[in-house]
VEXLOTI-64614 format. One line per field, with one value per residue (C-alpha): residue number from 1; residue in one letter; x, y, z. Coordinates in Angstrom, 2 decimals. Layout:
N
pafi = NUM, ...
fipa = a, ...
c1 = X, ...
c2 = Y, ...
c3 = Z, ...
This chain:
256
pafi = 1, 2, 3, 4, 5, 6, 7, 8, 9, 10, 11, 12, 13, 14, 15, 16, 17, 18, 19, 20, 21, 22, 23, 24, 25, 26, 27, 28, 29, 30, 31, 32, 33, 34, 35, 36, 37, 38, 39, 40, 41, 42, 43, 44, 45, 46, 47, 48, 49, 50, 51, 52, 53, 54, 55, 56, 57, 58, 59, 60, 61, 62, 63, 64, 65, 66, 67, 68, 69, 70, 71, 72, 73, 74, 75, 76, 77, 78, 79, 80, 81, 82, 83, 84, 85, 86, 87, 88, 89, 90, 91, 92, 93, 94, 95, 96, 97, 98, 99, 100, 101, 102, 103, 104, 105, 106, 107, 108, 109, 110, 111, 112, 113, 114, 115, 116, 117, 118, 119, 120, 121, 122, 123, 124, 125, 126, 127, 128, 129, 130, 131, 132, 133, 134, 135, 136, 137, 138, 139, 140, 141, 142, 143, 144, 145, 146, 147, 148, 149, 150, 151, 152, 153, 154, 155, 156, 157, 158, 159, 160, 161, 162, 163, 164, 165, 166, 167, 168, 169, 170, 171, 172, 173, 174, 175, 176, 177, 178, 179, 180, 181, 182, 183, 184, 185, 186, 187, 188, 189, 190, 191, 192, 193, 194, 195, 196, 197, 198, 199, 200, 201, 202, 203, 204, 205, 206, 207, 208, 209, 210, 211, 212, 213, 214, 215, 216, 217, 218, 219, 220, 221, 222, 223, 224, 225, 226, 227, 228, 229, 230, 231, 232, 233, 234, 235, 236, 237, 238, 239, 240, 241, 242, 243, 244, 245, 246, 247, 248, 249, 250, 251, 252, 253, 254, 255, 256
fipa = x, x, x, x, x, x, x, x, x, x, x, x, x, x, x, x, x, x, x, x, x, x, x, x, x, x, x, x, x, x, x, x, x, x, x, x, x, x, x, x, x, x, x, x, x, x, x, x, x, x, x, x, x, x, x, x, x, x, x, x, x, x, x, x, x, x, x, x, x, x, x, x, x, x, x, x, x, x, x, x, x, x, x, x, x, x, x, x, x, x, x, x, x, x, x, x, x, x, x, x, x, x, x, x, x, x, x, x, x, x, x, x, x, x, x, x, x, x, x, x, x, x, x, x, x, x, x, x, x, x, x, x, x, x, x, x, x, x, x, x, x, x, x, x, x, x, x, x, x, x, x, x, x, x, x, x, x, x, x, x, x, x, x, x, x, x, x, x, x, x, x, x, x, x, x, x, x, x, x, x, x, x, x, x, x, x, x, x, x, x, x, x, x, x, x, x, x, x, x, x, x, x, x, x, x, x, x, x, x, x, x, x, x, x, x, x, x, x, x, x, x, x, x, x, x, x, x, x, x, x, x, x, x, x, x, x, x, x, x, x, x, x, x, x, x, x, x, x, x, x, x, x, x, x, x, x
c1 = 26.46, 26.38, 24.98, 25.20, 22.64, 23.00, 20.65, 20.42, 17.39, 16.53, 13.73, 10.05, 9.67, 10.53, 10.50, 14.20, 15.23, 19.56, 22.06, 24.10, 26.89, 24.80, 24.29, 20.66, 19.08, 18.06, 16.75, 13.79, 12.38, 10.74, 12.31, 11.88, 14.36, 16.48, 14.74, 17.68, 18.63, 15.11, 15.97, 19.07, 17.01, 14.82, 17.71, 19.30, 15.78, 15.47, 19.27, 17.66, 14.88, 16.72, 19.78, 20.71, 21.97, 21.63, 20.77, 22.26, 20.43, 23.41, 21.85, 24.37, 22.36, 20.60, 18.52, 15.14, 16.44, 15.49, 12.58, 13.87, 15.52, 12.08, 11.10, 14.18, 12.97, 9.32, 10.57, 12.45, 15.87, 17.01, 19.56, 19.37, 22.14, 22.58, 25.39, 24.80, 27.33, 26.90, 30.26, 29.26, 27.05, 27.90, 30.08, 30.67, 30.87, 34.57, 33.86, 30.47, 32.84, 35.22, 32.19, 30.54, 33.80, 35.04, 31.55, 32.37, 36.00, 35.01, 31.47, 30.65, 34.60, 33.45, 30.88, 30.51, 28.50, 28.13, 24.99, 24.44, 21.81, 23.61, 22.99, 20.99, 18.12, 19.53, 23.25, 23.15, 26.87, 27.18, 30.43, 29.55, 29.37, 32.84, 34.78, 33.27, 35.17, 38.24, 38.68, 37.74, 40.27, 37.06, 35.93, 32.89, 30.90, 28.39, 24.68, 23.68, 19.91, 20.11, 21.82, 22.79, 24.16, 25.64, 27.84, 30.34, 33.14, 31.99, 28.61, 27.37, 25.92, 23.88, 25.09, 23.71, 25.15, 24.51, 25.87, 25.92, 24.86, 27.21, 27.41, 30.53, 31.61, 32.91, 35.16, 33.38, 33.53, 32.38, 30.22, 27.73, 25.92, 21.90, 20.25, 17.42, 16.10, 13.18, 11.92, 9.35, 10.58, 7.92, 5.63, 5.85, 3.44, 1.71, 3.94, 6.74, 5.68, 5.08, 8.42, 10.35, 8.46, 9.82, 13.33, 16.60, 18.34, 21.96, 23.43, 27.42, 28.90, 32.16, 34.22, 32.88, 33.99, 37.29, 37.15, 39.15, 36.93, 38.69, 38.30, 34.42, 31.71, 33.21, 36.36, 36.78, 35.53, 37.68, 34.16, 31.82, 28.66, 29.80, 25.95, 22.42, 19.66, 16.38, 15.87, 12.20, 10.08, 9.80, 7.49, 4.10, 1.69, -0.91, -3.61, -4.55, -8.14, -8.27, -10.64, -8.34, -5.97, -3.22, -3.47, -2.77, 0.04, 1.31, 0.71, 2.49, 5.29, 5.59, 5.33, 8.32
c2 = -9.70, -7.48, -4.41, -1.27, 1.67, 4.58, 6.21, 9.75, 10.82, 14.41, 16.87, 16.96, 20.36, 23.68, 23.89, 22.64, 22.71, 23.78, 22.33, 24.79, 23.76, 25.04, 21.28, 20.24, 18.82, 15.32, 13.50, 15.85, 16.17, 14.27, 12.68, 11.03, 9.01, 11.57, 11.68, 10.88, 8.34, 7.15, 6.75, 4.87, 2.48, 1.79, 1.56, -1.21, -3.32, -2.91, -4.70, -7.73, -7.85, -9.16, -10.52, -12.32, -9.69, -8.56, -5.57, -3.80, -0.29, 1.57, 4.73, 6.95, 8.80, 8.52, 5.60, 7.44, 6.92, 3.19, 4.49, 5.35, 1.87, 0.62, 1.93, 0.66, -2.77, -2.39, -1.46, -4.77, -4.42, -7.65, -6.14, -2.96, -1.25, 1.46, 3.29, 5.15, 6.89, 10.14, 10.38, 10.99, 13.85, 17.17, 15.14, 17.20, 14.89, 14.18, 12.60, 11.17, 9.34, 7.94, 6.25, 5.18, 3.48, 2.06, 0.53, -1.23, -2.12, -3.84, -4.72, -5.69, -6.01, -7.81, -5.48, -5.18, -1.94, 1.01, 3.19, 7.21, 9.54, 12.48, 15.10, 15.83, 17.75, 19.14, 20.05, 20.01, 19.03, 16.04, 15.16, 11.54, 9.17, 10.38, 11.23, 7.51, 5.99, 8.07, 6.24, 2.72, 3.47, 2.67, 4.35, 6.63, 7.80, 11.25, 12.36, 8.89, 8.74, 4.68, 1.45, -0.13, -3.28, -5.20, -7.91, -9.78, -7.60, -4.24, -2.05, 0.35, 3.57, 6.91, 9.98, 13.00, 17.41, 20.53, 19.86, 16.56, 12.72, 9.82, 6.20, 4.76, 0.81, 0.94, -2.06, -2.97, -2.37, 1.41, 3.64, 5.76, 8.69, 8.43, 11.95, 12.79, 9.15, 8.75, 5.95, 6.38, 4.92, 2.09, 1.60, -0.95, -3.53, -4.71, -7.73, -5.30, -3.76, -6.45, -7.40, -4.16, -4.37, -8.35, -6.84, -7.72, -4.68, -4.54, -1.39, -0.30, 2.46, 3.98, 1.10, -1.77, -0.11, 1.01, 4.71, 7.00, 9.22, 12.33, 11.52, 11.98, 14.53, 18.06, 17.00, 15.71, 17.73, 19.82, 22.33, 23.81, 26.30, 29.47, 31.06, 30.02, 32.51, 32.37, 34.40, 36.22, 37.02, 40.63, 40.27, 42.25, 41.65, 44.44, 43.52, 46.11, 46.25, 48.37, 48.44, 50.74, 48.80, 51.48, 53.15, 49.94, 49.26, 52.85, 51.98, 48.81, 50.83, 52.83, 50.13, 48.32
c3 = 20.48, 23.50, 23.45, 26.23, 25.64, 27.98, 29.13, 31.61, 33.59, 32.98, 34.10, 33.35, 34.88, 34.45, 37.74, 38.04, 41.58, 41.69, 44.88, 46.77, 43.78, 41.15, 39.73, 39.36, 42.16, 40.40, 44.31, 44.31, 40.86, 38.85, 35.55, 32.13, 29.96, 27.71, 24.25, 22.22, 24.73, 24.22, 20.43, 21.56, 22.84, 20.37, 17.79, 19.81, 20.03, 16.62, 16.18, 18.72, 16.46, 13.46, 15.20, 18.32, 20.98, 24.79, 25.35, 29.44, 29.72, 31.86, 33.88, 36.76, 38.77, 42.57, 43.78, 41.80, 38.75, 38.92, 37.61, 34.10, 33.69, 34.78, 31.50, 29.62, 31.04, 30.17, 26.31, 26.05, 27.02, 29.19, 31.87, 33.51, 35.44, 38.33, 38.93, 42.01, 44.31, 46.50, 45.48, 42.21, 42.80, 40.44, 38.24, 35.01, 31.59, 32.29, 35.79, 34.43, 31.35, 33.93, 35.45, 32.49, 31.02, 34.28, 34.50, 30.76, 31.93, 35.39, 34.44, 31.04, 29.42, 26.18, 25.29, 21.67, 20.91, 23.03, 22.16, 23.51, 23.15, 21.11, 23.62, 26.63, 27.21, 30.92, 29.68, 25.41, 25.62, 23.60, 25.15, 27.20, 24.18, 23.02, 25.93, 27.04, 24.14, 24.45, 27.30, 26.66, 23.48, 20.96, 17.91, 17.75, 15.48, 15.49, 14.65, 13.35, 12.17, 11.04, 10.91, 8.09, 8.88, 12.28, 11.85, 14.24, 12.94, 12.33, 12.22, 8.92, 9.96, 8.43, 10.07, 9.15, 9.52, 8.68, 5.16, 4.11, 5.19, 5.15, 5.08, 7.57, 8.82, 11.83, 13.74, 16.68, 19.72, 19.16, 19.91, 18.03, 19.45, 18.29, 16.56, 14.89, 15.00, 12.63, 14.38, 17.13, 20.42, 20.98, 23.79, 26.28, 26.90, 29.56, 29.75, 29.72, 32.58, 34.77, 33.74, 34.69, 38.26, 39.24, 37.49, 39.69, 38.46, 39.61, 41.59, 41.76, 43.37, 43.58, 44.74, 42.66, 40.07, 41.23, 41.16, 42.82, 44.89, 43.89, 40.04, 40.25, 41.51, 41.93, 42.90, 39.97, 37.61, 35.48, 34.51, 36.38, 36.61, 37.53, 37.94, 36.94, 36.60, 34.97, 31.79, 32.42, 29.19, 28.34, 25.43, 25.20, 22.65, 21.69, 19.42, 16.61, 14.69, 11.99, 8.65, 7.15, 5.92, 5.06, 8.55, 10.24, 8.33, 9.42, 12.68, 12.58, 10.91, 13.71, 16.80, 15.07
């Protein structure tokens, strides 16, 4: 059983620093694994805990983000992957799918399970997992929050909305977007770290994987930011003391 959990390095700041093209500047700031991509993670180790699997943590991003696959490593996946172009730069989540599957199609073709955060902290799309599957022609599946079963054929899954929670197989290969995991990602250990620094992690860019320059980064994506401004807080707090009760409450009456 092979198993490819993807994973996106997003901002640990609110200090986030923009490019001219109004994409976020991810060379010069500092970055953490994607919760739910985190919870991705964890769901896959818990699959190679009670069955026989490989586990590739798959990360597009600049040379830096090494550093997030680092932690993949130390967690207990056993490959880790880098997809790193400057072509790639400002790719929207249609370019960033065309990289992600042509990764699967040149790299990793018999991959049995793909596994996506369900959104991003940095964008709150939700459109990688799926548009990644569109393309590789696999099934997907949404907001899952546990796994059932995993067997050669097909996997069982909890998914959980707004309105109800169901129970789905689905033939493998798929993919299934991670939400609302209740399990806590677990820590690495120290062997896990000394692992993840000895780690030959493997690097492609654009032409190992056979892209079309004009397919990815801004050229090649259909969306784009228009304008980013900051939102500044206009709240003021005033503090009332009062031993009559009833003339407070007037007052309050009156500042609302």
């Amino acid at each position: 059983m092979k198993i490819a959990v993807f994973i996106k390095q997003v901002p640990d700041t609110s200090d986030v620093k923009w490019t001219k093209d109004n994409n976020i500047d991810r060379v010069n700031m500092e970055s953490i694994i994607n919760p739910a991509d985190k919870c991705a993670i964890e769901a896959a180790l818990r699959l190679k805990d009670i069955i026989q699997t490989e586990i590739t943590a798959v990360t597009m991003g600049p040379s830096k983000s090494i550093n997030v696959l680092e932690e993949a490593v130390a967690m207990g996946v056993d490959d880790a992957v880098l997809l790193s172009d400057s072509k790639f730069s400002g790719s929207d989540t249609c370019a960033t799918s065309r990289v992600l599957s042509s990764f699967i199609k040149e790299k990793l073709p018999d991959v049995d399970l793909l596994l996506f955060g369900q959104s991003a902290i940095d964008g709150e799309t939700g459109q990688t997992g799926f548009s990644t599957a569109k393309r590789l022609d696999f099934p997907s599946f949404a907001n899952v929050t546990g796994i059932i079963e995993l067997t050669d054929t097909n996997i069982t899954v909890v998914s959980e909305n707004d309105t109800e929670i169901l129970t789905a197989k689905i033939a493998l290969p798929c993919a299934i977007c991670i939400n609302n995991y209740p399990h806590k990602p677990r820590l690495p250990k120290i062997d896990g770290y000394i692992k993840s620094q000895k780690f030959d992690y493997k690097c492609y860019n654009m032409y190992d994987l056979n892209i079309d320059e004009n397919t990815v980064g801004v050229k090649g994506s259909p969306t784009y930011v228009s304008k980013i401004y900051k939102t500044e807080a206009l709240k003021q707090t005033k503090m009332l003391e009062s031993s009559d009760m009833e003339g407070l409450l007037k007052e309050i009456k009156e500042a609302l």
